[in-house]
C-alpha positions in Angstrom: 172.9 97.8 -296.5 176.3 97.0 -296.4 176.3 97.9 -292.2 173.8 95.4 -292.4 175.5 92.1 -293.9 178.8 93.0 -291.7 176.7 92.4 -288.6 175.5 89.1 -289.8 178.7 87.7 -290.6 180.7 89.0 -287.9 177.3 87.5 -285.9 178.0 83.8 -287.7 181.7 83.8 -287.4 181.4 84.4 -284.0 178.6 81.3 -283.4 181.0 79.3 -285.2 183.8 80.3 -283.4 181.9 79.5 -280.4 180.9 76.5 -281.2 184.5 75.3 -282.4 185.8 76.2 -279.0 182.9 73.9 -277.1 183.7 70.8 -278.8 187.5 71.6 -278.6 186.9 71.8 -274.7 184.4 69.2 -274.4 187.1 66.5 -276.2 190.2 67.8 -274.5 188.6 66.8 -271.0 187.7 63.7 -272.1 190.7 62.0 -273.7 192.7 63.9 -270.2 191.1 61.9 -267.8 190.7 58.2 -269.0 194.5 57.6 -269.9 195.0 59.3 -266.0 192.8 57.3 -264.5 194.2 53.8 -266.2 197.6 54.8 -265.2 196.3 55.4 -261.4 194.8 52.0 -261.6 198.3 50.8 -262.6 200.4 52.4 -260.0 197.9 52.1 -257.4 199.5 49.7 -254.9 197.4 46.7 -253.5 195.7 46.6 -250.4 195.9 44.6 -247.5 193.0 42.3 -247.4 191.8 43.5 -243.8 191.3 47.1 -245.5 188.8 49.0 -245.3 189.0 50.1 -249.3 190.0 46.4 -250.1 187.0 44.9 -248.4 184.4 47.4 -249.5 185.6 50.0 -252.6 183.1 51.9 -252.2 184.2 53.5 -249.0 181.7 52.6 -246.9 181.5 50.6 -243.8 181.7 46.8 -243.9 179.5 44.0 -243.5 181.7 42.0 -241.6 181.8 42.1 -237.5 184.8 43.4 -235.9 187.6 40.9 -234.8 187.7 39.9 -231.7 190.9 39.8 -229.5 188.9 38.5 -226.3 185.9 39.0 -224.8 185.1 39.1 -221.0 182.2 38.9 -218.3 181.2 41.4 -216.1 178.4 41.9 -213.3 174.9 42.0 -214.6 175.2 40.8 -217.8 177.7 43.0 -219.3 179.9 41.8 -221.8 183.4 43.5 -222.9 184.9 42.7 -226.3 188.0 44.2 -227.3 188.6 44.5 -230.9 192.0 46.2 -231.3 195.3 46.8 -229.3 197.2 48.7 -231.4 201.0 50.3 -230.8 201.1 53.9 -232.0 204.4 55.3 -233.2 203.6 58.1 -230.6 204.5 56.1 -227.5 201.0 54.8 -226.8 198.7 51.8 -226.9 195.2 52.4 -228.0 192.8 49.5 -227.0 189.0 49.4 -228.8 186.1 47.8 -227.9 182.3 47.4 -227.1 180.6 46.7 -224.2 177.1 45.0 -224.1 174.2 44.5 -222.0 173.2 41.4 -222.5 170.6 41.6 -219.8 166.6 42.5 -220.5 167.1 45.6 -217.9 168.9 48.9 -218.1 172.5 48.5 -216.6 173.4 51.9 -214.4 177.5 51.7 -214.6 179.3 51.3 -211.6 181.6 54.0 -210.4 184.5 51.6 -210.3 184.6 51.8 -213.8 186.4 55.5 -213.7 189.2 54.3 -211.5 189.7 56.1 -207.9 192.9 58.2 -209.0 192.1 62.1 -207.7 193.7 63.2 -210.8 191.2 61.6 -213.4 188.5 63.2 -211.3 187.3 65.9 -214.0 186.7 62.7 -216.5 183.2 61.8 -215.1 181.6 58.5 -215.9 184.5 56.7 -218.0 186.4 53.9 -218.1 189.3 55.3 -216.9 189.8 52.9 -214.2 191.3 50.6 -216.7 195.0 49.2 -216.7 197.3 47.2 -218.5 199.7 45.1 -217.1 203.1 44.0 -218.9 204.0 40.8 -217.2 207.1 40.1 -218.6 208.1 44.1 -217.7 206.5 43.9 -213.9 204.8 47.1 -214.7 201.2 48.2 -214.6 200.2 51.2 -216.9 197.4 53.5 -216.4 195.4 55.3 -219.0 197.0 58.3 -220.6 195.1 61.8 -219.6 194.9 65.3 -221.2 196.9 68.3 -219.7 193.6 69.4 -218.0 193.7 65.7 -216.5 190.8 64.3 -218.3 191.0 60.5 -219.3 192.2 59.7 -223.0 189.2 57.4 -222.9 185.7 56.9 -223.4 183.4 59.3 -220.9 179.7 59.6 -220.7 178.5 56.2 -220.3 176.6 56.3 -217.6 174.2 53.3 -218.5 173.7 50.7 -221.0 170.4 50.3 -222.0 169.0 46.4 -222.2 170.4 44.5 -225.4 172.3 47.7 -225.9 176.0 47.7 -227.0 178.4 51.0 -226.6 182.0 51.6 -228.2 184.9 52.1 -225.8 188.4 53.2 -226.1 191.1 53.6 -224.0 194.8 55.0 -224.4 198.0 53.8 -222.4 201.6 54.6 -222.1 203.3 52.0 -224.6 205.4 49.3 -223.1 208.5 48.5 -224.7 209.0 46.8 -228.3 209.5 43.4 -226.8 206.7 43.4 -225.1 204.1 41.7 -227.5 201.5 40.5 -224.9 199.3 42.4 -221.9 196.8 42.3 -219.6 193.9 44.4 -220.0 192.0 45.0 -216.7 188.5 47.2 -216.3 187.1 47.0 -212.6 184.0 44.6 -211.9 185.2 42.3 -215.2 187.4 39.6 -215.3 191.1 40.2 -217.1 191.7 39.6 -220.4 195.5 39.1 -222.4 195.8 40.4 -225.3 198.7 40.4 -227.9 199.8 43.8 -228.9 199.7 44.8 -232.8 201.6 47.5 -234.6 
């Protein structure tokens, strides 16, 4: 009998025990992570009102359209838009943008598009007959390519469907610090100047 009433208790203390320890661990991670999480808000620095987490906290893409830098005409209907020329502190300048069809038929890209340099053969259908030209410099840059000589642009495009609109990007060798404006060329559209950001 006495086997008996040992079992129980040691059977209760160790519920209680149990139980004691949950509560202890559910209230410990509680109280830790709203003082954290005030003091992040506090230190947090503010955004710039053009960011993506500023605009939309969530994360998630934005409602509202790109900027646009310039937009030009091209044959058929086709519309370029460049949204961003942007200096990298690697020595380049990245240029993004779309181009649309704004015809009611499929648009078959021209192979002027991919430039006539031997070297950027392996790229296929790109755009990497694209330049930029620094005026004030007197120098034209061509876009950047890979060590197995592909284009550090958009390949693949070898239509645009009617109505249809397809990102493009392009990298270049970066002109030099002073040099805040350029001339963005892509064969078969007119030129567009840009000023340089970053």
């Amino acid at each position: 009998m006495s086997i008996r009433h040992t079992v129980k208790a040691r059977g209760g203390a160790a519920a209680a025990v149990a139980a004691v320890l949950a509560l202890t661990l559910a209230g410990c991670g509680g109280g830790e992570e709203k003082p954290n999480s005030k003091e992040a808000q506090k230190t947090t620095s503010p955004q710039a009102p053009g960011s993506p987490s500023a605009s939309n906290p969530a994360g998630g893409q934005s409602s509202a359209p790109p900027q646009v830098l310039a937009t030009v005409n091209g044959e058929s209907g086709i519309v370029l838009t460049i949204n961003s020329v942007t200096r990298d502190a690697g020595g380049f300048v990245t240029i993004n943008g779309q181009i649309k069809n704004t015809s009611n038929q499929q648009f078959v890209k021209t192979t002027a598009w991919r430039g006539a340099e031997r070297d950027l053969s392996g790229s296929g259908e790109s755009v990497a007959g694209a330049t930029l030209v620094d005026k004030a410099g007197k120098k034209r840059y061509y876009v950047l390519r890979d060590t197995d000589g592909r284009c550090l642009c958009t390949t693949g495009v070898a239509g645009i469907d009617a109505g249809a609109t397809v990102p493009f990007f392009a990298q270049f060798p970066a002109p030099p610090a002073t040099t805040t404006e350029v001339e963005f060329s892509l064969p078969t559209f007119a030129t567009a100047t840009v000023k340089l950001s970053g």
